[in-house]
C-alpha positions in Angstrom: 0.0 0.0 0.0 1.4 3.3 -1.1 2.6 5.4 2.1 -0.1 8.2 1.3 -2.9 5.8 1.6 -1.4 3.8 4.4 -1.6 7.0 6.2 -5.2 7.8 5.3 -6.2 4.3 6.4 -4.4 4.7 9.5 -6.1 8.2 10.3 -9.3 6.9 9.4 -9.2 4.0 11.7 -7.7 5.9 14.8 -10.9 8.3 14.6 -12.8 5.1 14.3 -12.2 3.7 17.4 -11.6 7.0 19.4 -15.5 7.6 18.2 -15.8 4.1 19.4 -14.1 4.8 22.9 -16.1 8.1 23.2 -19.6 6.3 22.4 -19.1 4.1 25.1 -18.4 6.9 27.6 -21.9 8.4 26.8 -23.7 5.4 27.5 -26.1 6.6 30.5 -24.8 4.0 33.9 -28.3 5.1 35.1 -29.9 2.6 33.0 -27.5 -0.2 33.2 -28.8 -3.4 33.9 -29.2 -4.5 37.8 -26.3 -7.4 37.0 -24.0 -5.0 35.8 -22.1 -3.3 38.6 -20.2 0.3 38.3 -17.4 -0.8 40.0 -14.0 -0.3 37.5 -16.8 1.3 35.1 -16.1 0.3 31.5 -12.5 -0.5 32.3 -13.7 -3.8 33.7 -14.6 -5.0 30.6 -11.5 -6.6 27.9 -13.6 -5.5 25.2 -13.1 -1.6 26.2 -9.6 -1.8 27.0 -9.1 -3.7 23.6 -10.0 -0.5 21.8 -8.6 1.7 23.6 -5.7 -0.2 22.6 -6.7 -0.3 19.1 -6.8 3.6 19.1 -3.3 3.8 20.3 -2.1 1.6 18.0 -3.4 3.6 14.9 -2.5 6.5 16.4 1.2 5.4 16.7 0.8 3.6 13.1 -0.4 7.2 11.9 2.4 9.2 13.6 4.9 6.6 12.0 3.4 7.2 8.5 3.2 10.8 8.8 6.7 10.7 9.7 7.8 9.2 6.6 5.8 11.1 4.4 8.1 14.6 5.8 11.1 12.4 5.7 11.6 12.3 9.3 13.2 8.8 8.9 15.4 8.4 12.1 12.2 9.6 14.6 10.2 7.1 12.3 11.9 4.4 12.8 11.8 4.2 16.5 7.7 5.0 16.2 7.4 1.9 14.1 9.6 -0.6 16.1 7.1 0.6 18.9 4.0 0.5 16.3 5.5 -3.2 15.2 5.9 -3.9 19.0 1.8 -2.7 19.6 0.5 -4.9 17.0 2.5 -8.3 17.1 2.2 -8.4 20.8 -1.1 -7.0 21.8 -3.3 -5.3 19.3 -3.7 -8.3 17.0 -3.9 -11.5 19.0 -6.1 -9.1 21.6 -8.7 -8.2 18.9 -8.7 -12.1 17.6 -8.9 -13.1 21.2 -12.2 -10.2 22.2 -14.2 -11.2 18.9 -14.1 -15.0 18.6 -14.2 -15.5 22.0 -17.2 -13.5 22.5 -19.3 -14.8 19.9 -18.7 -18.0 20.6 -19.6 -18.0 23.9 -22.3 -15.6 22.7 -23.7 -18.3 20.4 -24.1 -20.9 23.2 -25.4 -18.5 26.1 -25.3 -15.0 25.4 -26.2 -14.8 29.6 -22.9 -15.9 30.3 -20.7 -13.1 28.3 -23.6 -10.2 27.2 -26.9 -10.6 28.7 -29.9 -9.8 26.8 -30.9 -7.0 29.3 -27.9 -4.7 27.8 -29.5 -4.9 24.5 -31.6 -1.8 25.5 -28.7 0.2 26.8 -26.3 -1.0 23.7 -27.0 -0.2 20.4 -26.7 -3.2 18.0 -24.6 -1.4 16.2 -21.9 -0.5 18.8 -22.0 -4.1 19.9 -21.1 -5.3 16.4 -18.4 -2.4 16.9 -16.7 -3.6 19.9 -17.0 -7.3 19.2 -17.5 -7.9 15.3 -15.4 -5.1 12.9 -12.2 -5.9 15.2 -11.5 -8.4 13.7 -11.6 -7.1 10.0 -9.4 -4.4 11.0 -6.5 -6.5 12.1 -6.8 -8.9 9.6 -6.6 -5.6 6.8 -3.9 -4.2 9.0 -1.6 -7.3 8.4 -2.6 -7.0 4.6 -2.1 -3.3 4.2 2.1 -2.9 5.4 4.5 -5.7 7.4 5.4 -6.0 10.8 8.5 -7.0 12.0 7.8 -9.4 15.1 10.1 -9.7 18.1 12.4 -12.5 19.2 9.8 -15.4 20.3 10.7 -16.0 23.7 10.0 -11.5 24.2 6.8 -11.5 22.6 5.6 -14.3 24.4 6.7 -13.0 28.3 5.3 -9.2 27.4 1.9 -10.9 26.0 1.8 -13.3 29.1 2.5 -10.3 31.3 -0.4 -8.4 30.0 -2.9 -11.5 29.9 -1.7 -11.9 34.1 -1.8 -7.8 34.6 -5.7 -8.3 33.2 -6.7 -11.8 35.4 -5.0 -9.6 38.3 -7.5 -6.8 37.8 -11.1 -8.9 37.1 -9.4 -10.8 40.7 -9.4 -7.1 42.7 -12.9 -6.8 41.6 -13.8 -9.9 42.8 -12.2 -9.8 45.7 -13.9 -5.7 46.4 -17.2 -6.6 45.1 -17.7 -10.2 45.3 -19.4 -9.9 41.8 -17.3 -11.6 38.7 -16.7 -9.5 35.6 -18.5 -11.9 33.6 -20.7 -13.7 35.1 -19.3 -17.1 33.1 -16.5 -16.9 36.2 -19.1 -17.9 38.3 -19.7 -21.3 37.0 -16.1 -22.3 37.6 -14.7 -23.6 41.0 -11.2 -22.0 42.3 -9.2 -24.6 40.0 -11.4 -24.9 37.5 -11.0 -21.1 36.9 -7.4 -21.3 36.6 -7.8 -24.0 34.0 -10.3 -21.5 32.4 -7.3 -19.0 32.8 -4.7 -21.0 31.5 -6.4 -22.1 28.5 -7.6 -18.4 27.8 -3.8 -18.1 27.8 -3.3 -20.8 25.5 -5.8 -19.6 22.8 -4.4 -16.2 23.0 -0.9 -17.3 22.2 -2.0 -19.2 19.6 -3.9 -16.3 17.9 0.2 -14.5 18.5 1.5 -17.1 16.7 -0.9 -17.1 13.7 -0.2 -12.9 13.2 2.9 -13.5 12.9 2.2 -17.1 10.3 0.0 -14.5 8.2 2.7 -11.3 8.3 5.0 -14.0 7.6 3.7 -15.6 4.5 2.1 -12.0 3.8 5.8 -10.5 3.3 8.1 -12.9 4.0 10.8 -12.3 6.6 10.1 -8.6 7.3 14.3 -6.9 7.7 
């Protein structure tokens, strides 16, 4: 993709999800649904954090092409190791992770992940926005320029720091509220949750590995 469009795309999709981000603030808490608690507000939920880290990451990606269209090469290259770093580790396997996760525990009992109740205080079509066009943007960000993925062993410790910084959080809500984050936690005794963990984990890593299969076979070993 020439740099010019790249760098339209990029600024198209930052204001994207910052409208996103901003739609959710405006969402009236006086009408939330009795099951769903204030405590941590939004920030409870992966699915919010997930685009506030998707509007970072276009916003780096758009600094980094805006850089290279003035020729500021030596301050762009250090924006897109950190734009490279944003995407391999976190911003695609975490958008993978938020949509297929969700709709397929959606499809077997929506009660467990979005219950029907917040269908009057979400719009259908900010639901399909958090949840559904994720996706398609990460798989079109692989598509549209390369990434150049860190050493193996890196990636996986910062991702698996994240994914433990995250467990650590829904756990000090818990532990404040006695209510779960989602109320699928509630299902699960003390060691079956950890499995639940653990294999959350696992699927998430695997989602890492397949971002960098597709950049890979995409554009080949990215220098």
């Amino acid at each position: 993709m020439e740099i010019s469009t790249l760098t339209m795309y990029h600024c198209l999709a930052f204001v994207w999800y910052f409208f996103i981000t901003y739609s959710i603030t405006l969402l009236r808490t006086e009408e939330r649904p009795s099951e769903v608690f204030l405590y941590g507000g939004q920030w409870k939920y992966l699915t919010v954090l997930n685009l506030v880290l998707q509007a970072v990451f276009y916003g780096v990606s758009f600094l980094a092409d805006v850089l290279r269209l003035i020729k500021k090469l030596r301050c762009a290259k250090s924006v897109i190791s950190s734009r490279d770093l944003l995407f391999s580790v976190l911003a695609f396997p975490v958008s993978t992770f938020v949509c297929i996760s969700f709709w397929t525990l959606y499809t077997y009992n929506r009660e467990l992940v979005y219950p029907k109740s917040l269908d009057g205080v979400i719009p259908l079509w900010l639901n399909h926005a958090m949840h559904t066009a994720v996706l398609p943007f990460a798989l079109l960000e692989i598509l549209a320029t390369p990434h150049r993925y860190p050493a193996k062993k890196k990636g996986l410790i910062l991702l698996g720091f994240v994914a433990f910084l995250y467990i650590s959080w829904v756990l000090w809500i818990y532990s404040v509220t006695g209510e779960w984050v989602y109320p699928l936690f509630a299902l699960f005794s003390p060691a079956g949750l950890a499995a639940f963990f653990a294999g959350s984990l696992g699927v998430i890593i695997s989602f890492y590995n397949f971002g960098e299969f597709l950049n890979r076979m995409i554009w080949g070993k990215y220098k």
